[in-house]
C-alpha positions as CSV (number, residue, x, y, z in Angstrom):
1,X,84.1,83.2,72.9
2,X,80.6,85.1,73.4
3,X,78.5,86.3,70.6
4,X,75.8,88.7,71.1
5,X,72.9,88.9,68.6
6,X,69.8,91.2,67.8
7,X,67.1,91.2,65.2
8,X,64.2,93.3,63.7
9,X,64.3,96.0,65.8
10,X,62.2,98.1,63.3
11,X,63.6,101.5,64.3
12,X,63.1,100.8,68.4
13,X,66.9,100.9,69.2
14,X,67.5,103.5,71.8
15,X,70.8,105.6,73.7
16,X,70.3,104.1,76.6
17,X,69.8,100.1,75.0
18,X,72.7,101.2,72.7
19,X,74.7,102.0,75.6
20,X,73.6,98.8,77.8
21,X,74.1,96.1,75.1
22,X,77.8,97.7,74.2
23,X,78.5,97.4,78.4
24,X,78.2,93.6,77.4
25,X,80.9,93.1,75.2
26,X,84.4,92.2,76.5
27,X,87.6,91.6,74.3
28,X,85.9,88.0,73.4
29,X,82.9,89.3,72.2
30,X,81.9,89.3,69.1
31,X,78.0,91.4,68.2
32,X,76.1,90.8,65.1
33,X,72.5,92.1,64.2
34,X,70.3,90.2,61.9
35,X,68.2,93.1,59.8
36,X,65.1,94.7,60.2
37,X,66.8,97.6,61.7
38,X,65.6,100.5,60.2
39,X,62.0,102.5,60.9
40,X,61.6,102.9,57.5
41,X,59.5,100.1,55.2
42,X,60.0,97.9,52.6
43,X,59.4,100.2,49.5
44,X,59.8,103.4,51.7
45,X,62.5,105.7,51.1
46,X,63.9,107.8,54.5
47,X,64.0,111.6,54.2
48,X,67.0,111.5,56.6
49,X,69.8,108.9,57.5
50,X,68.6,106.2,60.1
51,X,69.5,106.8,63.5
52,X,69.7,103.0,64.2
53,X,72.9,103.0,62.4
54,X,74.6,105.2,64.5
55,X,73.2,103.7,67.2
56,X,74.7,100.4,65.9
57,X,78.1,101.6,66.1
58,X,77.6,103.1,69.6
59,X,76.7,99.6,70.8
60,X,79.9,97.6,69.6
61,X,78.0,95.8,66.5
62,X,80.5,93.9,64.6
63,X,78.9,93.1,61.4
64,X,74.8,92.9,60.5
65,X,72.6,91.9,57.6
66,X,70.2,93.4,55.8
67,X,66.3,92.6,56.1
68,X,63.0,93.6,53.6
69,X,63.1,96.9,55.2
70,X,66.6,97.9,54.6
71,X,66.5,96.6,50.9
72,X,64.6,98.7,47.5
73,X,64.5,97.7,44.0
74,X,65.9,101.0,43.2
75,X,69.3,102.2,43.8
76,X,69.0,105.6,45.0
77,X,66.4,104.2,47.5
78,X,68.6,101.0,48.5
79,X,71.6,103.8,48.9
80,X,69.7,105.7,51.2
81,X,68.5,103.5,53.8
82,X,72.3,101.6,54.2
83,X,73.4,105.6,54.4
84,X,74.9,106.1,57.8
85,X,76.0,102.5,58.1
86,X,79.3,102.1,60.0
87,X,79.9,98.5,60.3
88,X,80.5,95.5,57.8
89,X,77.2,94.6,56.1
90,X,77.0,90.9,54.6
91,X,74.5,89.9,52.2
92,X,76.2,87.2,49.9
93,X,72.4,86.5,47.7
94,X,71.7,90.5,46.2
95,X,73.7,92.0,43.0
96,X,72.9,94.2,40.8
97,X,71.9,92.9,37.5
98,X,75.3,92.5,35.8
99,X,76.2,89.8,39.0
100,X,78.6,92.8,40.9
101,X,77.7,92.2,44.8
102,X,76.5,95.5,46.7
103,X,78.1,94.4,49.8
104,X,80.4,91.9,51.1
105,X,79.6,88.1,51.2
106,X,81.2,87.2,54.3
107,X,84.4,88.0,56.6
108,X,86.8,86.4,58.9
109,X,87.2,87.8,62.4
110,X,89.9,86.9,64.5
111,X,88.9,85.9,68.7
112,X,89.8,84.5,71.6
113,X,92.2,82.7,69.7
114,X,89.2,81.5,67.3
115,X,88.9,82.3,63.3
116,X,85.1,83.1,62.5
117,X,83.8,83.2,59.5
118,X,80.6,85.3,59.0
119,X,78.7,85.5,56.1
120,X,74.5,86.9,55.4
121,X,71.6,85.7,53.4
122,X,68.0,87.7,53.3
123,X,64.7,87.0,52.1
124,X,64.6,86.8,48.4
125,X,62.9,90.4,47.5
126,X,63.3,90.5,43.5
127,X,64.6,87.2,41.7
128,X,65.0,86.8,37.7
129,X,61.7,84.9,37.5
130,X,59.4,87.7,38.8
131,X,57.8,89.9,36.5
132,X,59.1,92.7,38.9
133,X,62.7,92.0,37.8
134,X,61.9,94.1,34.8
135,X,61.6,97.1,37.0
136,X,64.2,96.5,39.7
137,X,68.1,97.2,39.9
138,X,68.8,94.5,42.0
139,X,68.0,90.8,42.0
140,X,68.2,88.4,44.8
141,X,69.7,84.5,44.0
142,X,67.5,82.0,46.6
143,X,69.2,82.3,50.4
144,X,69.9,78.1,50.6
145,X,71.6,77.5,48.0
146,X,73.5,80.8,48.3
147,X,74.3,80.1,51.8
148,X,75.3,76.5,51.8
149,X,78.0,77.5,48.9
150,X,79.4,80.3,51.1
151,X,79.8,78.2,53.9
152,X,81.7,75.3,52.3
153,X,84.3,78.1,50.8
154,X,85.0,79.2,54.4
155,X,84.8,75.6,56.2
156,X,88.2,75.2,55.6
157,X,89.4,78.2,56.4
158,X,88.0,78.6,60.2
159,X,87.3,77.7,63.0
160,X,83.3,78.4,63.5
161,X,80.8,79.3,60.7
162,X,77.8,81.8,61.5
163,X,75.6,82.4,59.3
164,X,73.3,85.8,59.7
165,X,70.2,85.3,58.4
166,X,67.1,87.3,57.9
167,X,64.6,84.5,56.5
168,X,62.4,83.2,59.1
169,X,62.4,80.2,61.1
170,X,61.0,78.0,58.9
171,X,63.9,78.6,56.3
172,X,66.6,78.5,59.2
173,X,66.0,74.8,60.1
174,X,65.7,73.8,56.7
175,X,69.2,75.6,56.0
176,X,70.3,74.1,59.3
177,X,69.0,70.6,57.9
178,X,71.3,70.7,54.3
179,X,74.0,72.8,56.2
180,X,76.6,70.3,58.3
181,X,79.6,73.2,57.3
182,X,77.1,75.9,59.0
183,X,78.1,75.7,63.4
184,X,75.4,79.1,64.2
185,X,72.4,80.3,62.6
186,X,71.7,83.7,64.2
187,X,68.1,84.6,62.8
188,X,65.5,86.9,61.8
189,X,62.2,88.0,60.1
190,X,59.9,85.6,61.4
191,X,60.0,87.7,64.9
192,X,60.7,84.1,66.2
193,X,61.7,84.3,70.5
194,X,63.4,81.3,71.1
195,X,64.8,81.2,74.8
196,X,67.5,79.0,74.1
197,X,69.3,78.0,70.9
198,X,67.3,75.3,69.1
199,X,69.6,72.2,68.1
200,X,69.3,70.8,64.2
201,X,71.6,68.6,63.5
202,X,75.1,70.0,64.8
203,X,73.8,73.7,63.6
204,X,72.6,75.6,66.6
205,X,69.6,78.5,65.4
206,X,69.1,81.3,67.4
207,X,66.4,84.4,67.0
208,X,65.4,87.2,69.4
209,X,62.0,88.4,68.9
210,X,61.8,91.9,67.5
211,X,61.3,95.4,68.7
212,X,64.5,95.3,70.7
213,X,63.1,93.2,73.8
214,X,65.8,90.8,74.1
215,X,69.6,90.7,73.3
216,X,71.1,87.1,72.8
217,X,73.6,86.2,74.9
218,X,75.6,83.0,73.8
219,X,78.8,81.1,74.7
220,X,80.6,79.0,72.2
221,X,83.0,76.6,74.1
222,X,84.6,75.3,70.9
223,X,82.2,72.3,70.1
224,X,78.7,73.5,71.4
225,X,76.6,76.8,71.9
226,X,75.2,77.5,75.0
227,X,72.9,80.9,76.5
228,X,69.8,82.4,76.0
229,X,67.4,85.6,75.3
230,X,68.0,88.5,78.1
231,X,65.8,91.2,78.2
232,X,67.2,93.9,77.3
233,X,68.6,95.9,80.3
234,X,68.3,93.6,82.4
235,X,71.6,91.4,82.8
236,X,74.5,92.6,85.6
């Protein structure tokens, strides 16, 4: 199977990069972004829906994450900038404060005769220990520990576990160190380019930049991940 990947493209998606990266997917691909989509800032709140999202859609994304600029403390806010949102969003470590989960922990998709199970961790914006956890709707649980539970409850179930991950680099190898269950860490945050997937222990981490200069183009031949960064645009 092939699995395409994106991160932190802070508002810079385009028609025309929509368009190309969805002329990349055949009926074995599989396209996930990794957060940071949105123009809009961490605490600002958009005065109209984000045109990324519907620009997601055009180009074939299967399921994303969120990242600091997608996510608010407050609801109407953290309602608005997910408005317009037309694919599965996965973030398994945010609730509001009586534990219900705003969006989906993870999901099984079904390819090239393959079960993948997908699941999303962020960057940790309110937690219960900060004094800003008075203030906010939401809190965030750490993304390790959260990530390493969600990955043993669908080990058994599947074929390949990806995790989509918007924590930075640093915190991707160290999940990818305490994570056997986890196959691919597709990355974000950290505006990270790594040309080729970087090997930890049998977990395979891969992050594309930011601003939309590279898509990731990977092939999983059932035991390892192979591929790279294109730029964007440029691949026959």
């Amino acid at each position: 199977m092939r699995i395409l990947h994106t991160n932190d493209f802070h508002g810079k998606l385009t028609e025309p990069m929509a368009a190309w990266i969805r002329a990349q997917k055949t009926p074995d691909t599989l396209y996930f972004d990794t957060g940071d989509c949105i123009r809009t800032g961490n605490l600002g709140v958009p005065l109209s829906i984000e045109p990324v999202w519907g620009l997601l859609r055009q180009a074939g994304c299967d399921a994303s994450t969120l990242g600091n600029r997608e996510s608010h403390p407050l609801g109407f806010a953290q309602r608005r900038k997910v408005e317009g949102a037309q694919h599965p969003i996965l973030v398994a470590n945010m609730a509001d404060k009586a534990g219900e989960a705003l969006f989906e922990r993870s999901r099984v998709f079904d390819v090239a005769g393959l079960r993948v199970g997908v699941f999303g961790v962020m960057v940790p914006m309110v937690t219960r220990t900060m004094t800003t956890a008075a203030a906010s709707e939401y809190l965030w649980s750490q993304p390790i520990p959260t990530a390493l539970e969600v990955a043993e409850e669908l080990r058994p179930k599947v074929d390949l576990v990806i995790a989509l991950t918007h924590i930075g680099i640093a915190q991707d190898r160290k999940l990818a160190e305490a994570g056997a269950s986890i196959d691919i860490i597709l990355g974000g945050h950290s505006h990270t380019v790594l040309e080729q997937p970087e090997r930890v222990g049998s977990t395979s981490i891969c992050q594309g930049g930011s601003h939309g200069k590279f898509l990731g183009c990977y092939t999983w031949d059932g035991s390892a991940l192979s591929g790279g960064l294109v730029p964007i645009g440029e691949l026959e």
